[in-house]
C-alpha positions in Angstrom: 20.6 -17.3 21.2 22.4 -18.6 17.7 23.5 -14.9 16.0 24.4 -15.9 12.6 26.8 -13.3 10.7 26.5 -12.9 6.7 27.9 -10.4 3.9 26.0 -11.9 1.3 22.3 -11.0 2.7 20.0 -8.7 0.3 18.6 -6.2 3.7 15.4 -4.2 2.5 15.2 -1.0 2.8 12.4 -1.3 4.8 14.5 -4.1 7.0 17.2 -1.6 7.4 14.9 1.1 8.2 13.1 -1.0 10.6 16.3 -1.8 12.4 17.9 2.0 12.5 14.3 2.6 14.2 15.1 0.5 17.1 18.6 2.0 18.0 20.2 5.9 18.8 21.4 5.5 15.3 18.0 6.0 13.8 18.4 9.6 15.3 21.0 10.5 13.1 20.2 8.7 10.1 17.6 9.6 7.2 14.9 7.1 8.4 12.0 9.0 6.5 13.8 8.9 3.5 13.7 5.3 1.9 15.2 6.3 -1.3 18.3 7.7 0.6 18.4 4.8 2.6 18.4 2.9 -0.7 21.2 4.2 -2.0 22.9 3.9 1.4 22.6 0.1 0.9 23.6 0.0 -2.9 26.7 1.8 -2.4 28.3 0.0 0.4 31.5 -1.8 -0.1 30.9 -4.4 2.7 28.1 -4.9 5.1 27.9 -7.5 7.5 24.2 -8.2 8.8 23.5 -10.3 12.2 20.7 -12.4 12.6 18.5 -14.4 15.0 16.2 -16.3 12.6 14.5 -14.2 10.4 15.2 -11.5 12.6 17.6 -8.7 11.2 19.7 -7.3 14.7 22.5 -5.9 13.9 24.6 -3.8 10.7 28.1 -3.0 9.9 27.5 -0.8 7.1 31.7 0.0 5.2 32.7 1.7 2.4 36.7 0.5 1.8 39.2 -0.6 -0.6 39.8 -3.5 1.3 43.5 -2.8 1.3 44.5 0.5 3.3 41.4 1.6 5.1 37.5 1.1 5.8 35.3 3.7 6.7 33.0 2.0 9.1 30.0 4.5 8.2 27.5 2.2 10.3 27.4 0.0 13.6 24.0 -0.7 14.5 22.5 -3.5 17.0 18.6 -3.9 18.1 18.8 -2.4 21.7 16.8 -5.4 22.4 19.9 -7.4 21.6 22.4 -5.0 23.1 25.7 -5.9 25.4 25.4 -9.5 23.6 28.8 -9.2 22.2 27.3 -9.3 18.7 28.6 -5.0 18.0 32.0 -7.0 18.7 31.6 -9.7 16.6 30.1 -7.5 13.4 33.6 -5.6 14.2 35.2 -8.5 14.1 33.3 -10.0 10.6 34.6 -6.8 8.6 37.6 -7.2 9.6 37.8 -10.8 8.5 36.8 -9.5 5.0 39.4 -6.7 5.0 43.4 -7.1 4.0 45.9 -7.4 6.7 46.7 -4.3 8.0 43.6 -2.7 6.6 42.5 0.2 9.2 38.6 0.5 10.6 38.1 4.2 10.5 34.8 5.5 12.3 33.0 8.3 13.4 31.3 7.6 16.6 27.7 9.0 17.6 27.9 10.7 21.0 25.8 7.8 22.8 28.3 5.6 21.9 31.8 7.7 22.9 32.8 4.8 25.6 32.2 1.7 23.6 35.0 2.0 20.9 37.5 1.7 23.1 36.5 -1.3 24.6 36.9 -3.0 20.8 40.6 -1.6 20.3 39.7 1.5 18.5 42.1 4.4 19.2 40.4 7.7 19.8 41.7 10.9 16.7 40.9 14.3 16.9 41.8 15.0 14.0 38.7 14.2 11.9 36.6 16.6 9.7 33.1 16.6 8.2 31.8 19.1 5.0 28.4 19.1 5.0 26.2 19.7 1.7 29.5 19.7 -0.4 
């Protein structure tokens, strides 16, 4: 398996979409609404895409100022192609792009509680969400 790692890749919505499908992300994103997922896309700082071929497995989707902090809004990796290291190395890619010191901020979706830790990421409880604002 030869995962290649770019910033630079146009991802279709229907690509992204396609991908989000295959994961526990897909449950919590707005995968019947193309036009959301559009803007998802067009508004991202930094995203990192992972690729076997042609094939589009994996997404690290950040808005950031590439100086204090990143908001890693999206980690996402074909369950196909799961516990392959590449969640790691997409981690590991945005960082790369990032300034030194920069944080990696994230909220993580329930399934995925016991991963972050095993990439460095500090559990905080002090997070907050408002919805609709």
């Amino acid at each position: 398996m030869n995962i290649v790692y770019h910033d630079d890749v146009k991802i279709s919505v229907e690509m992204a979409i396609g991908l989000y499908r295959k994961t526990s992300l897909g449950e919590r994103r707005p995968v019947g609404r193309p036009d959301i997922f559009e803007g998802m896309f067009k508004n991202a700082s930094l995203t990192i895409s992972a690729w076997d071929g042609n094939r589009l497995v994996g997404i690290a989707r950040s808005l950031t100022d590439f100086v204090y902090v990143a908001y890693l809004a999206d980690l996402v990796v074909d369950e196909d192609y799961q516990r392959r290291g590449i969640g790691r190395r997409l981690v590991q890619e945005t960082g790369k792009r990032l300034g030194r010191g920069c944080m990696i901020v994230l909220f993580s979706a329930p399934k995925a509680h016991e991963y972050y830790p095993k990439l460095g990421f500090e559990s905080n409880p002090f997070g907050w969400v408002l919805r609709d604002s």
